[in-house]
DRENFITOR-991788 format. One line per 5 residues: number of its first residue (from 1); their letters; for each residue x, y, z of N, C-alpha, C. Coordinates in Angstrom, 3 decimals, padded with zeros to 6 digits. Example, Ala and Ser with C-alpha at 12.3 -4.5 7.8 and 13.67 -1.06 7.14 Angstrom:
2
1> AS> 013.190/-005.690/007.800/012.300/-004.500/007.800/013.200/-003.300/007.800; 012.850/-002.250/007.080/013.670/-001.060/007.140/012.900/000.030/007.870
! end
This chain:
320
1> XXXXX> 000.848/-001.189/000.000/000.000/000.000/000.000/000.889/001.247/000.000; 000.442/002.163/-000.645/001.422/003.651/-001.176/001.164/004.506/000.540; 002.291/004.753/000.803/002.344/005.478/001.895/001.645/007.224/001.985; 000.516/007.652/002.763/000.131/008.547/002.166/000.797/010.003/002.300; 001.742/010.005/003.465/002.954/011.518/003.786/003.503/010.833/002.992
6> XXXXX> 004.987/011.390/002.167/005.677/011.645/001.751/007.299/011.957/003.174; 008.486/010.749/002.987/008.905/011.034/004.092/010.539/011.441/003.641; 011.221/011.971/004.779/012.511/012.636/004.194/013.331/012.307/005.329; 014.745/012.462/005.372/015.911/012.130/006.475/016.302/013.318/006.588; 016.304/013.993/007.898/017.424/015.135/007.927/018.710/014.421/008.860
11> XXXXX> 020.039/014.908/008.506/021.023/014.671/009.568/021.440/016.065/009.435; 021.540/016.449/010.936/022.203/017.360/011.735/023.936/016.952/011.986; 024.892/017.187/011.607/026.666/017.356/011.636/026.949/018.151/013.089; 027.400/017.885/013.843/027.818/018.851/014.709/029.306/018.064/015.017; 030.520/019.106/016.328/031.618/018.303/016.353/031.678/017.376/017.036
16> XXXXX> 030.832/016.984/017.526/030.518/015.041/017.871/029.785/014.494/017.526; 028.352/014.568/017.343/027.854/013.706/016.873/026.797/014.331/015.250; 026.109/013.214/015.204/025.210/013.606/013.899/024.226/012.987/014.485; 022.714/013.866/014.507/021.497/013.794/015.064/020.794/013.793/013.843; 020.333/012.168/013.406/019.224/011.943/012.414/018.376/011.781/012.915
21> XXXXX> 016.856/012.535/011.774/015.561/011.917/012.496/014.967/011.717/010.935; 013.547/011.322/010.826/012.943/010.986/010.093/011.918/011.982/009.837; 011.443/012.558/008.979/010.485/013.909/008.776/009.601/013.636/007.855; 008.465/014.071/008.144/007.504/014.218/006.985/007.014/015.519/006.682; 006.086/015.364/005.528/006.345/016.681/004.718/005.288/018.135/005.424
26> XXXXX> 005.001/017.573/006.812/004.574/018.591/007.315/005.147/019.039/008.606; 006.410/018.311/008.614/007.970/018.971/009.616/007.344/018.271/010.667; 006.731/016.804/010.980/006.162/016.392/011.810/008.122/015.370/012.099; 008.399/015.624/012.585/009.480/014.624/013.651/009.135/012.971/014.021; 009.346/012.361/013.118/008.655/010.872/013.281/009.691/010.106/014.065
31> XXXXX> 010.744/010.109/014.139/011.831/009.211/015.038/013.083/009.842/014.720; 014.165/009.891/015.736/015.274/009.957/015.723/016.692/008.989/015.822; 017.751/009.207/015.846/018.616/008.846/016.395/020.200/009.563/016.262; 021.366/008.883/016.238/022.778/009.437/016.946/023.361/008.781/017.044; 024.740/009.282/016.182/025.979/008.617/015.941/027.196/009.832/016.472
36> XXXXX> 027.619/008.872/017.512/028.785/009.383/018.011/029.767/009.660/016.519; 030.238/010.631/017.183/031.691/011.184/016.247/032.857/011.252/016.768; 033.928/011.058/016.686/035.192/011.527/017.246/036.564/012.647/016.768; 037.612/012.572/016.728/038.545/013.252/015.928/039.225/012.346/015.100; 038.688/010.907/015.505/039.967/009.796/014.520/039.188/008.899/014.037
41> XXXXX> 037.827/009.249/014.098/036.760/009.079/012.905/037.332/008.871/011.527; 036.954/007.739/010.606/037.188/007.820/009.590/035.899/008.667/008.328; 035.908/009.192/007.281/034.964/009.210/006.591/033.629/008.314/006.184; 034.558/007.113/005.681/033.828/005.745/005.396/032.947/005.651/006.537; 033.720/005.456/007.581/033.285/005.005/009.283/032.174/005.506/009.644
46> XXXXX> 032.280/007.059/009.241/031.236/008.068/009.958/029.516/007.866/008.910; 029.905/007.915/007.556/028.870/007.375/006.544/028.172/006.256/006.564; 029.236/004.785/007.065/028.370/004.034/007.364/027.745/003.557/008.547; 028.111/004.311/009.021/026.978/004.436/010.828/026.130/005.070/010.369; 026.078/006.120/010.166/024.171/006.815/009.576/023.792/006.204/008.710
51> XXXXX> 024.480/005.466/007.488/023.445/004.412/006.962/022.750/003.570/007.446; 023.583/002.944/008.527/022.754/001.814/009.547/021.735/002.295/010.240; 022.015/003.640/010.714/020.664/004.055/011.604/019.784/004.841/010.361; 020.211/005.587/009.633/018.790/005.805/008.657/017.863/004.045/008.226; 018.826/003.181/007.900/018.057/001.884/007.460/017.042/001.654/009.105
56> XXXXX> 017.603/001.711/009.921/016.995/000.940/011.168/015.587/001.761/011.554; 016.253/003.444/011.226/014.452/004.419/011.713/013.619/003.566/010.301; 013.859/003.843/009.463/012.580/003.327/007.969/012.304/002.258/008.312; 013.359/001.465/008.928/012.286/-000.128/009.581/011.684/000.040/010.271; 012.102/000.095/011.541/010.733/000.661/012.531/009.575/001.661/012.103
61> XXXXX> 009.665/002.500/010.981/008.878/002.917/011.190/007.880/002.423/009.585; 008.236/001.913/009.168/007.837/001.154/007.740/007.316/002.376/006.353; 008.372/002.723/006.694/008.701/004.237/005.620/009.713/004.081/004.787; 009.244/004.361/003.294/010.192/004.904/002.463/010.939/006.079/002.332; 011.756/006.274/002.042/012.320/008.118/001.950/012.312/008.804/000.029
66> XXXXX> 012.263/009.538/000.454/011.967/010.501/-001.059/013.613/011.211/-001.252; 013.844/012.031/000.119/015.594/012.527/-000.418/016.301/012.141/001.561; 017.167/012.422/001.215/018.006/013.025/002.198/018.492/013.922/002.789; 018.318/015.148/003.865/018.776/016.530/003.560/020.090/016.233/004.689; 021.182/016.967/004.456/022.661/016.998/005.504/022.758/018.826/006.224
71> XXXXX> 022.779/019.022/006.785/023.139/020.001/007.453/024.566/020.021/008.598; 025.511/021.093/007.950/027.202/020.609/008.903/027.468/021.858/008.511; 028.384/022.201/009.511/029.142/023.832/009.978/030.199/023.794/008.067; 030.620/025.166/007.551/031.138/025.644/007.029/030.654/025.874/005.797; 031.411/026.138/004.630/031.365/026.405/003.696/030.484/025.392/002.663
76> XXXXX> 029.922/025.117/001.765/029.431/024.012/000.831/028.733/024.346/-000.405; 029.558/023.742/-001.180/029.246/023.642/-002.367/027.883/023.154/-002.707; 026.944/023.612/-002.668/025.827/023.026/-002.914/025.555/021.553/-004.007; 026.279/022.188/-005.307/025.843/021.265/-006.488/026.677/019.807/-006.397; 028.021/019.971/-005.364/028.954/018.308/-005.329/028.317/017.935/-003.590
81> XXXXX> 028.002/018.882/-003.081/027.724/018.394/-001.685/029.187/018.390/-000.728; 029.776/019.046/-001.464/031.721/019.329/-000.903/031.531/020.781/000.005; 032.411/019.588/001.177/032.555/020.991/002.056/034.023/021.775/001.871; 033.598/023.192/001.895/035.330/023.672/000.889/036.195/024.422/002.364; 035.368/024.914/002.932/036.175/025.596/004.253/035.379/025.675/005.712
86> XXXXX> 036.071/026.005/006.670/034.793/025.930/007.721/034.303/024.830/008.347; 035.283/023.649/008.064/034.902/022.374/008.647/036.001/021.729/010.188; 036.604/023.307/011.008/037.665/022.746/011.977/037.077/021.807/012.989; 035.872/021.760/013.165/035.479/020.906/014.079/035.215/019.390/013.568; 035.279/019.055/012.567/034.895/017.911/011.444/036.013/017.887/010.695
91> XXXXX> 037.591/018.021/010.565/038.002/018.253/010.240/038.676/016.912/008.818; 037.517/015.765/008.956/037.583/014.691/008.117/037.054/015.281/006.576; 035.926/015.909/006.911/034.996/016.272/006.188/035.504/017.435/004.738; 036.586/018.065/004.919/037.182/019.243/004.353/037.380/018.657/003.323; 037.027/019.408/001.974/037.227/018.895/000.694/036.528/017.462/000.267
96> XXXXX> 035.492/016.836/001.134/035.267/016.093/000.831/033.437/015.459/000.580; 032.933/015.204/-000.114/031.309/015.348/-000.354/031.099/014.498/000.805; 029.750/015.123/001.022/028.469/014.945/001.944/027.510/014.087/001.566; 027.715/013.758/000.460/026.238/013.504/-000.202/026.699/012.380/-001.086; 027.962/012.016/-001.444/028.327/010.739/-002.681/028.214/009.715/-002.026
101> XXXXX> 028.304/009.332/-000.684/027.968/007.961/-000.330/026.526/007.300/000.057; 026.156/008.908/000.438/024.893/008.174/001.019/023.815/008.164/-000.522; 024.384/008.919/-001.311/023.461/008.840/-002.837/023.779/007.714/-002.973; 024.660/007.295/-003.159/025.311/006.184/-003.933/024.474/004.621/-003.393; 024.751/004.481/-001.877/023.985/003.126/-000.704/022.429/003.544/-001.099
106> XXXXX> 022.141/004.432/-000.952/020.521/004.848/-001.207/019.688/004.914/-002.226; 020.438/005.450/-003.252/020.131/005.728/-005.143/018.925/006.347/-004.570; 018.925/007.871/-003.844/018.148/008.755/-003.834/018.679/010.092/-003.692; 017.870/010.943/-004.121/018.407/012.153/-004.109/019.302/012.865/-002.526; 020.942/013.465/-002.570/020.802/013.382/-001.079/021.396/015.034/-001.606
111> XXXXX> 020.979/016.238/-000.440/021.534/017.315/-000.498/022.043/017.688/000.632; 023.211/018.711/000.434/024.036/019.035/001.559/024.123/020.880/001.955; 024.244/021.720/002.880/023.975/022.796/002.929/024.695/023.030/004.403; 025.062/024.226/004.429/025.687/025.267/005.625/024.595/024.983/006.657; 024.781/024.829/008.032/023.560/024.306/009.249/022.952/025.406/009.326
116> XXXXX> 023.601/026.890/009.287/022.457/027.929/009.695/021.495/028.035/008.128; 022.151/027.687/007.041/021.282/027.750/006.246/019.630/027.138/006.247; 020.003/025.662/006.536/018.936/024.618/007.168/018.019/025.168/008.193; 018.897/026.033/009.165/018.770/026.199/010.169/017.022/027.326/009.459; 017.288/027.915/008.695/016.582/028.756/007.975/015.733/028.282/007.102
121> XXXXX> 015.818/027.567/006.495/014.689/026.753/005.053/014.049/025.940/006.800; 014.483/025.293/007.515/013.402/024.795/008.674/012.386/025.997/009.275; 012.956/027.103/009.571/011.861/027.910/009.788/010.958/028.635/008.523; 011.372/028.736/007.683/011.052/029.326/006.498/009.496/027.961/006.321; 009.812/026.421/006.192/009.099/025.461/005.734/007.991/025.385/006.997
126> XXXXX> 008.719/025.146/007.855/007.877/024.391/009.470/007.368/025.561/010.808; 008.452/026.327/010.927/008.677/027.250/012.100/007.729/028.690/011.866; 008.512/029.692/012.593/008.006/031.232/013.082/007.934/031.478/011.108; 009.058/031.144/010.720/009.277/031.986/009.529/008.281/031.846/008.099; 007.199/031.113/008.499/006.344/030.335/007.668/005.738/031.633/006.952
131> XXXXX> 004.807/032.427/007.634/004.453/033.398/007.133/004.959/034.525/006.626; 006.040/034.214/006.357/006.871/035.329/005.923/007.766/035.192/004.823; 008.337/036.701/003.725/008.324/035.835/002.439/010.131/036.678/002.596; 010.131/037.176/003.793/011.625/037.717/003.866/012.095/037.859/005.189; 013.169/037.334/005.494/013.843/037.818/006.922/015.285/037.534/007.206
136> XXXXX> 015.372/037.887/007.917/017.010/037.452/008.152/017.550/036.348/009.903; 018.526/035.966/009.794/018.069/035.123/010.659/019.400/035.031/011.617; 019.151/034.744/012.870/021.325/034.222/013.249/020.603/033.015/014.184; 021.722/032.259/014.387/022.042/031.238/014.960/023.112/031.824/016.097; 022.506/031.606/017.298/023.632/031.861/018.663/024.019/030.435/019.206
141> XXXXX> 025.007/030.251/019.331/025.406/029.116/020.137/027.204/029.313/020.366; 027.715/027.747/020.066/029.256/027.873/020.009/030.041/029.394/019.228; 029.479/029.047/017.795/029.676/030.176/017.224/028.381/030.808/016.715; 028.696/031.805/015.658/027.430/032.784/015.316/027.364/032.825/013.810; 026.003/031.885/013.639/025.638/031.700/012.138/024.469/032.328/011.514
146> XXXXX> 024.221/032.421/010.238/023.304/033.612/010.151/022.926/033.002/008.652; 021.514/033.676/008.508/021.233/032.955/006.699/020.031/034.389/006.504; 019.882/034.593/005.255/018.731/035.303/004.502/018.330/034.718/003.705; 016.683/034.676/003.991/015.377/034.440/003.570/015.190/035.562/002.655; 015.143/035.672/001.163/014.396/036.568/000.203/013.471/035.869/-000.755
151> XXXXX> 012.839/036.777/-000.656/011.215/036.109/-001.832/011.162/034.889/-001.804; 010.652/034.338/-000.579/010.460/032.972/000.141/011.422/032.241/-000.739; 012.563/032.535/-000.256/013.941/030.987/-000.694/014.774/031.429/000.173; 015.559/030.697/000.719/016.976/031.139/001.518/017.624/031.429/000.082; 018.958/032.582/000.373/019.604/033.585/-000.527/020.993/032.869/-000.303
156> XXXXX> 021.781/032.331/-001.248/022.641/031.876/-001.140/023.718/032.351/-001.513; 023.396/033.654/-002.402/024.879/034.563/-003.497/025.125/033.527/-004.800; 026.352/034.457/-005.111/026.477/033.927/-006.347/027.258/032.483/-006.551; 027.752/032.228/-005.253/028.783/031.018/-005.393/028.087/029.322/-003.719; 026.594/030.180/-003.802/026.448/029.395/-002.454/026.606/030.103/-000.939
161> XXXXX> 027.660/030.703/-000.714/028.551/031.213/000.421/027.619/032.471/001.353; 026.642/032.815/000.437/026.241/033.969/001.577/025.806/033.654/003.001; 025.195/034.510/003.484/024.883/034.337/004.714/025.573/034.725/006.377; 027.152/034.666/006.025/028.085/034.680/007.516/028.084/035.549/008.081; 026.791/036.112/008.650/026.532/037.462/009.618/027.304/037.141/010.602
166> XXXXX> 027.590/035.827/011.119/028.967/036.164/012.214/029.959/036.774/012.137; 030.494/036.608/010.772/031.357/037.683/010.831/031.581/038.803/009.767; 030.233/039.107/010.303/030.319/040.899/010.268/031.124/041.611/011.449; 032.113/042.406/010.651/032.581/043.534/011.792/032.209/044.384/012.572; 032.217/044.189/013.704/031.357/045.351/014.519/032.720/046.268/015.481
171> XXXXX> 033.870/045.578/015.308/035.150/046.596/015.574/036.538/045.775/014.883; 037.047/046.649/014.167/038.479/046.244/013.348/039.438/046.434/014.747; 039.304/046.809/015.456/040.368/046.565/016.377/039.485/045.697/018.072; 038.896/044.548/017.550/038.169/043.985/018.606/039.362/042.428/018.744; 038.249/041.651/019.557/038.844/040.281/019.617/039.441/039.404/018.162
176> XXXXX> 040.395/038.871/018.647/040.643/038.105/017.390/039.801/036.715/016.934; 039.473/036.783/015.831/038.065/035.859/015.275/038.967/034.813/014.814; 038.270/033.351/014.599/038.481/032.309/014.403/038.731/031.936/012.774; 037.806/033.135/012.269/038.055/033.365/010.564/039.378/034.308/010.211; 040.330/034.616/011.064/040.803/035.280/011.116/041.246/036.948/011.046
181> XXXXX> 039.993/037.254/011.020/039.893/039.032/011.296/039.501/039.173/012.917; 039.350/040.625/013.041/039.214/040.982/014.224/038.202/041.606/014.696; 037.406/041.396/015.704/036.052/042.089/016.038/034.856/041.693/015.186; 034.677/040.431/015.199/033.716/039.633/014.353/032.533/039.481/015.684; 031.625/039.715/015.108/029.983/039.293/015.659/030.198/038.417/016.205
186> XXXXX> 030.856/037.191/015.839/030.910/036.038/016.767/031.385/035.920/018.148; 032.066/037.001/017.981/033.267/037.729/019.245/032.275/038.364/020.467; 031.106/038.704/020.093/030.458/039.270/021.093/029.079/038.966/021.348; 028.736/037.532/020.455/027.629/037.262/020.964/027.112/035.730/020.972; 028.578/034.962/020.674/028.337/033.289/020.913/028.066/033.336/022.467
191> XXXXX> 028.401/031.605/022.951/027.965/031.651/023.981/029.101/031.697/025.470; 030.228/031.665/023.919/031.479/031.546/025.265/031.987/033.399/025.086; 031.277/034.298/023.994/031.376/035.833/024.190/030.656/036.173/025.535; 029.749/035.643/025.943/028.668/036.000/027.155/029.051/035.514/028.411; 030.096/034.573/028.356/030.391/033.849/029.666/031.738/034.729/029.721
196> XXXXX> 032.004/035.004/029.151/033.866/036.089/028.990/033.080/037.415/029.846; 032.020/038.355/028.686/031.812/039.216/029.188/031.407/039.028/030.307; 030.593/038.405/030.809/029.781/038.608/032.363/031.061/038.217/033.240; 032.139/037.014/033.258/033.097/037.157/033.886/034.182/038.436/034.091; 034.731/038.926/033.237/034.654/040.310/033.556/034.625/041.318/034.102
201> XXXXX> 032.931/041.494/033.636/032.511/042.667/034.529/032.121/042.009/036.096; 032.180/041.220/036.188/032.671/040.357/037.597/034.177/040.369/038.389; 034.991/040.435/037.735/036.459/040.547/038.015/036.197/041.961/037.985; 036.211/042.992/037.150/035.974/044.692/037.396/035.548/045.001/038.758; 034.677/044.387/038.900/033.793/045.254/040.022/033.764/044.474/041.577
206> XXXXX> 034.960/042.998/041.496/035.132/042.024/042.475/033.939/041.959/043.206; 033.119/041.816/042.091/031.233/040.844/042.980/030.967/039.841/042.378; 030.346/038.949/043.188/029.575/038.093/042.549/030.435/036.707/042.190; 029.411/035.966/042.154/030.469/034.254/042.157/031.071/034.614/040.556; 032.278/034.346/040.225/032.940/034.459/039.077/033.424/032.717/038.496
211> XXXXX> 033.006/032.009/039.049/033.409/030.585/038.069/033.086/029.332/039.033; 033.703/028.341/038.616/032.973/026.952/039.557/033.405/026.758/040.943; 032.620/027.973/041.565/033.302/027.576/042.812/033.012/026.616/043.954; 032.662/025.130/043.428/032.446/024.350/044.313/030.366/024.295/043.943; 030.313/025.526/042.801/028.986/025.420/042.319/028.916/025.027/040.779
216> XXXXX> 027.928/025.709/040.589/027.670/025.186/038.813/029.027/026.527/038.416; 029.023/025.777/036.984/030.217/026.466/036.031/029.312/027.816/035.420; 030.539/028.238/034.896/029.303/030.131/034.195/028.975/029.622/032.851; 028.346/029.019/032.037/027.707/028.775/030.893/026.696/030.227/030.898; 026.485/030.134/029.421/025.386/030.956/029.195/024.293/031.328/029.849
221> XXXXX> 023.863/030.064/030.077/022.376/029.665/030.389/022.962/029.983/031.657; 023.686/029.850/032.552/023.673/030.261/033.846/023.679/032.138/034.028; 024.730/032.378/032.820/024.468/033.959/033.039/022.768/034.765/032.863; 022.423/034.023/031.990/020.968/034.263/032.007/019.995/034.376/032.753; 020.108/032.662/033.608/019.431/032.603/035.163/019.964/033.579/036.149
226> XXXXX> 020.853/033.906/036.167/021.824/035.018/036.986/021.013/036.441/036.618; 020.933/036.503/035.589/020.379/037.953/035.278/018.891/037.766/035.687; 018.256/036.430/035.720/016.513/036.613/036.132/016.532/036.777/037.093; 018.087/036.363/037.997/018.006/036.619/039.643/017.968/037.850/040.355; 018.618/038.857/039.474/018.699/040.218/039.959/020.547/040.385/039.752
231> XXXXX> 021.403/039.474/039.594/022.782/039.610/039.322/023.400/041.221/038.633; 023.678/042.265/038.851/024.044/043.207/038.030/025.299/043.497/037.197; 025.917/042.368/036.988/026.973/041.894/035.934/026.366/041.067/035.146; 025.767/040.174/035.083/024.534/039.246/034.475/023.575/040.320/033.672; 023.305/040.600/034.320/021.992/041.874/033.655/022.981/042.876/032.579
236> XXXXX> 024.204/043.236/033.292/024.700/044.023/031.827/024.854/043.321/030.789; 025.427/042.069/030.973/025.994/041.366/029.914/025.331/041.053/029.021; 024.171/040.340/029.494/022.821/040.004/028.707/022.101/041.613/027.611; 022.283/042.967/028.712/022.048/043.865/027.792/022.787/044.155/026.585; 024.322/044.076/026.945/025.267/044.355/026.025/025.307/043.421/024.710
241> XXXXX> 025.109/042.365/025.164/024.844/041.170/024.105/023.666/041.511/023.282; 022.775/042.150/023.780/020.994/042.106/022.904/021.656/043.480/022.141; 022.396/044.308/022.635/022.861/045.448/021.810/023.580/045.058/020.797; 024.376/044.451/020.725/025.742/043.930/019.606/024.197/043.041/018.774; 023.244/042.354/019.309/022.352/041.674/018.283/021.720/042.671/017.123
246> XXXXX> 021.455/043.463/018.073/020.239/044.647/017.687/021.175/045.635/016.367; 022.415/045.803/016.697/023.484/046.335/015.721/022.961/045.639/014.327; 023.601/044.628/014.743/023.306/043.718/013.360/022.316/043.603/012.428; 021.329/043.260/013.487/020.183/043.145/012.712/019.709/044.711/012.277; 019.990/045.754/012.665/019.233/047.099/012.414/020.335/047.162/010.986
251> XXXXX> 021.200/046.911/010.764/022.087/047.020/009.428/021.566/046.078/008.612; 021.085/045.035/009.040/020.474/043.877/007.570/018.899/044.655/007.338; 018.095/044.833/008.551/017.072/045.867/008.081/017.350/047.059/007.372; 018.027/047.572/007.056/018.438/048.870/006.016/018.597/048.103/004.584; 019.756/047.195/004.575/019.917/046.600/003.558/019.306/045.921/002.960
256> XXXXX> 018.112/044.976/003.524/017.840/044.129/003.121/016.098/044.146/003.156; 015.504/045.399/004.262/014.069/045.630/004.701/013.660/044.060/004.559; 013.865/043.263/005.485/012.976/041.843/005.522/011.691/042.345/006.535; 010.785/041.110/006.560/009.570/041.211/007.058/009.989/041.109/008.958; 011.247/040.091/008.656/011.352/039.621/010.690/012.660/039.711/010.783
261> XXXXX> 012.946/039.195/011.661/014.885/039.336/011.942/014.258/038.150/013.451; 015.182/036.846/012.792/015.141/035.642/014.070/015.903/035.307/014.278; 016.294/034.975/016.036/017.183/034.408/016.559/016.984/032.922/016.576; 017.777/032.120/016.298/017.950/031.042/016.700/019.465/029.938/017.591; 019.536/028.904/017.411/020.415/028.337/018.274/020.564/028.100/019.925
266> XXXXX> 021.157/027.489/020.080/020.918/026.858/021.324/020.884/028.474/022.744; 021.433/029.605/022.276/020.842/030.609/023.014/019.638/031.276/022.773; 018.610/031.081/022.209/017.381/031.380/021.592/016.749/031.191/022.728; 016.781/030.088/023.566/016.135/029.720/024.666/016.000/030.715/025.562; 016.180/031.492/025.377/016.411/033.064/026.753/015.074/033.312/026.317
271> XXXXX> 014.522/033.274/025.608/013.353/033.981/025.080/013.217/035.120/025.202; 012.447/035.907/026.304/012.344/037.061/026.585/013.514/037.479/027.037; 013.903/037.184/027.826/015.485/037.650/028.218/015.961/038.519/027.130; 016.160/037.647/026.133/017.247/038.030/025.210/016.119/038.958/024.032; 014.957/038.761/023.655/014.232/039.096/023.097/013.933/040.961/023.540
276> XXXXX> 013.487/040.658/024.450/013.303/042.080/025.114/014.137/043.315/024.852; 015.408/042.743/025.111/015.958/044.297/025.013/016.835/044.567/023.473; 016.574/043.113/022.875/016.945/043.148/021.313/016.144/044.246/020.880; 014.568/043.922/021.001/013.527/044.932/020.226/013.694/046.004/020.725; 014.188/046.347/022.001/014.129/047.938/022.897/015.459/048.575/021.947
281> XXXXX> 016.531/048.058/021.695/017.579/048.170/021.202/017.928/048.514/019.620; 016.931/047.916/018.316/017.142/047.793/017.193/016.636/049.455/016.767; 016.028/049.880/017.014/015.761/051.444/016.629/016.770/052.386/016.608; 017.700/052.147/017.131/018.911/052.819/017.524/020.105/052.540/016.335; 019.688/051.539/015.628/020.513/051.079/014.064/019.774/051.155/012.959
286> XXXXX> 018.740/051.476/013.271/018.387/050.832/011.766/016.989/052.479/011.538; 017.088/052.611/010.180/015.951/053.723/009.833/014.823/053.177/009.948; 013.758/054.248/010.511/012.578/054.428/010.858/011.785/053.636/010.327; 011.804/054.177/008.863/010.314/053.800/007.770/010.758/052.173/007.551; 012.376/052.142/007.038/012.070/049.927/006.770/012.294/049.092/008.380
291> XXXXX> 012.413/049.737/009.106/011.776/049.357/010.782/010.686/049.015/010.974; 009.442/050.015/010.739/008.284/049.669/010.612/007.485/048.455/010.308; 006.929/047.904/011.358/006.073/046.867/010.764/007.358/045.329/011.177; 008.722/045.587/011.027/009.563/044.533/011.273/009.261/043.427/012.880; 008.693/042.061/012.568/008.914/041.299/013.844/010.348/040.801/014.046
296> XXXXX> 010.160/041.020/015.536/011.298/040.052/016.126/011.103/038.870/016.786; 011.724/037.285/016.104/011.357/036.157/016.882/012.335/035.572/017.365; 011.972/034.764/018.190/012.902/033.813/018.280/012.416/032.797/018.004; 013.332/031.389/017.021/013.543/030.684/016.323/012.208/029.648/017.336; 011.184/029.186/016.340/010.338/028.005/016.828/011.119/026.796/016.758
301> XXXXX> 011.614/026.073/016.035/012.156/024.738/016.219/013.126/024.338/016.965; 013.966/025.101/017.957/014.581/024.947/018.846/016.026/023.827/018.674; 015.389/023.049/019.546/016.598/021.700/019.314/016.047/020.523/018.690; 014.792/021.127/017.385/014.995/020.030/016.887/015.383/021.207/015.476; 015.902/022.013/015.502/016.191/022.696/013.908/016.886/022.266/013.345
306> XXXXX> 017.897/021.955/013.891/019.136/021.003/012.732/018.326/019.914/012.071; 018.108/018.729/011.727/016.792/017.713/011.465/015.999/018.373/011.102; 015.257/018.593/011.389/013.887/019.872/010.591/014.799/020.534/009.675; 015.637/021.525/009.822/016.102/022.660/008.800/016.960/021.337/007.861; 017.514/020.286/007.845/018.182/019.346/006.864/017.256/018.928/006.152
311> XXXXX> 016.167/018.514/007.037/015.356/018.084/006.068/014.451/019.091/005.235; 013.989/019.982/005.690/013.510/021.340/004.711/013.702/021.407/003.668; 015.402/021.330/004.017/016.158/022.066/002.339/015.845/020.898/001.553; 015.386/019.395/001.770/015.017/018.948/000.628/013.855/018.822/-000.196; 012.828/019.362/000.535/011.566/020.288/000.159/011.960/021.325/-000.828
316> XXXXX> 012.550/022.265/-000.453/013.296/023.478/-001.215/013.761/022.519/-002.531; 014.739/021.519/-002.687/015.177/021.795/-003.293/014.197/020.854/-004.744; 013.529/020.065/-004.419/012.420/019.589/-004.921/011.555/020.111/-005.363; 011.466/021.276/-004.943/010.088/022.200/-004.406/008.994/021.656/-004.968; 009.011/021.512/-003.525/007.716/020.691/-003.000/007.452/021.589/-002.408
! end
């Protein structure tokens, strides 16, 4: 009997593991699973472990697949599925396709794409970004990834590559960036920029617990809870951070007048926290009249966007 959804694989790449799930064509999350990664991982090695667990979800769940979507940190060639730069955490992966083995074991269509890109065709298909036919988007977490949504498609440029609002400059004489310039976005608003700053202005002003002292460690998410507590190094940091957001995004609103500007990634979770003083903040960058009318969200698919946004892009690229 003909199955009546239509079903798809997203895998999520991160620097340990790869989080596959099984999707259907209304971003419904049908099963997951997870393959450890290491640094002495082979290629072969790493390909044929997600073959085994993509074969094992379609058994259990007695589903065919239509494509495959891949979502992994750096650079990618869309049309070979080759990742060309941007792969230090995966560092197997560099120069090498995403997509030729598992096409090859599968003889189905498989596509490969930048994670904040995914990260974006998932909200664009499933998420906040549904109703909307333009926006711009970042990813907060380890580092700071970013994609644009124009005339309902993610915007890729002329070679694939657009998108790296992380590193936009927000000071030529700031921290030194991992892409190698200086004073990159990423510098002031990942999640280890927020645990620097709030430590800091903690050491400045000798208050306040400054690291594991026999308690929890300063992660993000702790500076956050710190700031709901009343903390006043916590509370700047968190402001200063929604400011360096609000920068950004008030410069892609000039350039680009989208309908929303969304946060996503594993710091998205602040919700209001971080939400609040973004929107109090963006007026201060960006002109009046393409301001107007602009929402600010934060990212609906959360921790399942990687999977959702992999699998998206093979909607997109089908268009379906």
């Amino acid at each position: 009997m003909k199955q009546s959804n239509r079903f798809f694989c997203g895998i999520d790449f991160g620097g340990t593991a790869a989080k596959i799930g099984i999707v259907d064509e209304k971003g419904n999350l049908t099963a997951t699973e997870r393959v450890e990664i290491s640094a002495g991982d082979g290629y072969d090695d790493i390909f044929g472990e997600v073959a085994k667990k993509i074969r094992s979800l379609c058994g259990k769940l007695g589903v065919s697949l239509e494509a495959i979507g891949i979502g992994s940190p750096g650079f990618i060639d869309r049309s070979e599925g080759r990742v060309l730069q941007g792969s230090e955490n995966l560092p197997v992966f560099k120069n090498r396709s995403l997509v030729k083995n598992l096409s090859d074991d599968f003889a189905l269509p498989v596509f490969a794409d930048n994670d904040a890109n995914c990260a974006a065709a998932g909200e664009l298909k499933f998420g906040v970004g549904a109703g909307y036919e333009s926006f711009v988007m970042i990813t907060l977490g380890a580092g700071v990834g970013g994609a644009l949504v124009l005339e309902g498609r993610v915007f890729r440029g002329t070679r694939g590559l657009a998108g790296e609002i992380g590193h936009i400059c927000l000071d030529p004489q700031g921290p030194f960036c991992t892409c190698g310039s200086r004073g990159c976005f990423e510098q002031y608003a990942s999640a280890s920029a927020i645990e620097r700053s709030y430590l800091e202005k903690c050491g400045k002003r000798a208050t306040g617990p400054v690291g594991p002292t026999g308690a929890e460690p300063v992660t993000a998410e702790v500076v956050f809870q710190r700031a709901r507590e009343g903390d006043g190094c916590a509370i700047e940091a968190v402001r200063e951070t929604a400011q360096h957001i609000a920068r950004v995004f008030g410069n892609l609103v000039n350039v680009f007048n989208p309908e929303a500007c969304i946060i996503g990634g594993g710091i998205s979770a602040a919700g209001e926290e971080l939400l609040e003083p973004v929107t109090q903040y963006i007026a201060d960058f960006a002109w009046p009249l393409p301001l107007s009318g602009v929402k600010i969200h934060t990212a609906a698919l959360q921790n399942e966007a990687g999977i959702l946004g992999a699998a998206a892009q093979c909607l997109e690229r089908l268009d379906l």
